[in-house]
C-alpha positions in Angstrom: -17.7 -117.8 158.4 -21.6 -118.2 158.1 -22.4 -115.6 160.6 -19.9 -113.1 159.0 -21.3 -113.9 155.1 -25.2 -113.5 156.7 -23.9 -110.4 158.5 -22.2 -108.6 155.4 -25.1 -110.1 153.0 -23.1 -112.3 151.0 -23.5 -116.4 150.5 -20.8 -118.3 152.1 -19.3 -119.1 148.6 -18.6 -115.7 148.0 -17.2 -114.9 151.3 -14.8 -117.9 150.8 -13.5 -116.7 147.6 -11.7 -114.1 149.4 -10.8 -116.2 152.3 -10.2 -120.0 152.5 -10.9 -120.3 156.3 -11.8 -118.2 159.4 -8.0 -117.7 160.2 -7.1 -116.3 157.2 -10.4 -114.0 157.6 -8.9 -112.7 160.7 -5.7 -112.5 159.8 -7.1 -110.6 157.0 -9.1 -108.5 159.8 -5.7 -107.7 162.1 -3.7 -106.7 159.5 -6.6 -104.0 158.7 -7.1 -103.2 162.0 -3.2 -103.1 162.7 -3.4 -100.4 159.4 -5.9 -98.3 160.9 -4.7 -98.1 164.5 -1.2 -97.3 162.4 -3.0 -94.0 160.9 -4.6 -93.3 164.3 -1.3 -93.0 166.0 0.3 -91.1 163.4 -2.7 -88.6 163.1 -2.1 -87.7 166.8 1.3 -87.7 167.0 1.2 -85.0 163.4 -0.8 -82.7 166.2 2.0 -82.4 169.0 4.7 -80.4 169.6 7.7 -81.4 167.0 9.5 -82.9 167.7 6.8 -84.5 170.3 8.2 -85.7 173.6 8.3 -89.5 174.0 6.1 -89.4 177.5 3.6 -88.0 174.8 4.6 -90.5 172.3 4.1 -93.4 174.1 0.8 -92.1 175.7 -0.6 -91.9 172.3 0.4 -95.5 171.4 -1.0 -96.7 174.8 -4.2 -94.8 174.5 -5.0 -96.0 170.7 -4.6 -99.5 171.7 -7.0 -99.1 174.1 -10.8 -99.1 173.5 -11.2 -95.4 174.7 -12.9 -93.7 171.5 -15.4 -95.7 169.2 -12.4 -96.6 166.2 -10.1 -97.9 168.9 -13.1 -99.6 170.3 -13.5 -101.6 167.2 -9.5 -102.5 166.3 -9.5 -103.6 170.5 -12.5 -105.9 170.1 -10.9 -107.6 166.5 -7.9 -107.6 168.5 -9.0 -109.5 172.0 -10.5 -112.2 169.4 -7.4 -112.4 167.1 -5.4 -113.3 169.8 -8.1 -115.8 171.5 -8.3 -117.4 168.4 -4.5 -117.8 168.4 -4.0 -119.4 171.8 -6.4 -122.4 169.9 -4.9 -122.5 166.2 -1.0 -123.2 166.3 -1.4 -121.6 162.2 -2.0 -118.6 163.7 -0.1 -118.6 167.4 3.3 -117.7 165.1 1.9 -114.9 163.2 0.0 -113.0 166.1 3.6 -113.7 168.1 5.7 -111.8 165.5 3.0 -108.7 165.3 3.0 -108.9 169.4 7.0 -108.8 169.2 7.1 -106.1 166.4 4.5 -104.0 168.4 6.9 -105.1 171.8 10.6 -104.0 170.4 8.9 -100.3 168.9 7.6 -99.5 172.4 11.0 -100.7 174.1 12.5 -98.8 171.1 11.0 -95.6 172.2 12.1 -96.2 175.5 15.6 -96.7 174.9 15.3 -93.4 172.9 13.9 -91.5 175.7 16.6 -92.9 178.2 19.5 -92.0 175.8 18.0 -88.4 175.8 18.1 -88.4 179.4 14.1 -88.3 179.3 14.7 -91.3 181.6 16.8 -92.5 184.1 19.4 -94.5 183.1 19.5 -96.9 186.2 16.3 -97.7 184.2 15.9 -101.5 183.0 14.3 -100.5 179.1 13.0 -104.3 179.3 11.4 -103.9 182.6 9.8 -100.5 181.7 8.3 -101.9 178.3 6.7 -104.9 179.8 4.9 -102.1 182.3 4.3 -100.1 179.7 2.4 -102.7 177.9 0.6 -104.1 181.0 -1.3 -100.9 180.8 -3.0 -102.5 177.7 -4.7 -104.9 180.1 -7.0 -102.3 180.8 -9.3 -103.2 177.7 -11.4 -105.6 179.3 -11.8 -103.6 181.9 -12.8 -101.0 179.8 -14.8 -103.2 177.4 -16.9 -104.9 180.6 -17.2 -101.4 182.2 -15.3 -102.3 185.3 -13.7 -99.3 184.9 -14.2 -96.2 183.0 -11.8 -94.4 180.5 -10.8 -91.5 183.1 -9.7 -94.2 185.2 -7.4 -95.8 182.0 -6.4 -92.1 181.4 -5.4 -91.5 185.2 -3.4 -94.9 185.3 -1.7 -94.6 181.8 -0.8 -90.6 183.2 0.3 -91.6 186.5 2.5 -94.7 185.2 4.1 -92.2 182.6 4.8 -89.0 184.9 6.7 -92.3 187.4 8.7 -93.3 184.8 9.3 -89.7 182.7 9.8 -88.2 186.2 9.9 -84.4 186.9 13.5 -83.7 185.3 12.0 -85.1 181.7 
């Protein structure tokens, strides 16, 4: 909490009259970042077709969660450290594994959707699919520590989506 007071040029007393500890800081800091990624998304998806496809829906949650543009960069990088923290502070393991889950059931949400539209094959696990879905997301270290660069995310997030959209969608 030091560094962050002598970063934002405050003393450590005022920075701890908004927050009591470092976990409440960055719950403080996910919930914004959760808020902005929120607006991100629902910016992009106001500029597709209407109603927008759900190959194109899910591409834009999958490519805002990952650090491809400078905002996402930032929400990513609060993000990797959110959940770091919460693997070493049971307080906050609970509330990072109900955001996980909420973030979880809307993607499998959007799934089921497209397979009750027939935007999906119905011999389909939804369960399966969202868990692949998500593993895309693993691609922010990569990104972050340059091991890969974003038109290789973009190729892997479009190749997964046109496999599980597949031509009749």
């Amino acid at each position: 909490m030091r560094e962050v007071a002598r970063e934002a040029k405050v003393s450590l007393g005022q920075l701890q009259h908004y927050f009591s500890s470092r976990a409440e800081m960055l719950a403080f800091a996910m919930e914004f970042a959760s808020n902005q990624t929120s607006r991100r998304i629902a910016r992009r998806l106001t500029s597709l077709d209407q109603p927008p496809h759900p190959r194109d829906v899910l591409r834009v949650v999958l490519t805002e969660m990952l650090p491809l543009q400078p905002d996402s960069r930032a929400t990513s990088r609060m993000n990797a450290a959110y959940v770091l923290e919460a693997m070493h502070d049971p307080s906050l393991r609970h509330q990072v594994s109900l955001g996980l889950r909420d973030g979880r059931a809307m993607v499998e949400s959007l799934i089921r959707e497209a397979m009750s539209q027939g935007h999906i094959r119905n011999d389909c696990d939804p369960v399966i699919e969202t868990d692949l879905v998500l593993a895309l997301t693993g691609l922010a270290p990569l990104l972050e520590l340059n091991v890969i660069e974003p038109p290789a995310a973009w190729a892997a997030i479009d190749r997964h989506l046109d496999r599980l959209f597949g031509p009749a969608s």
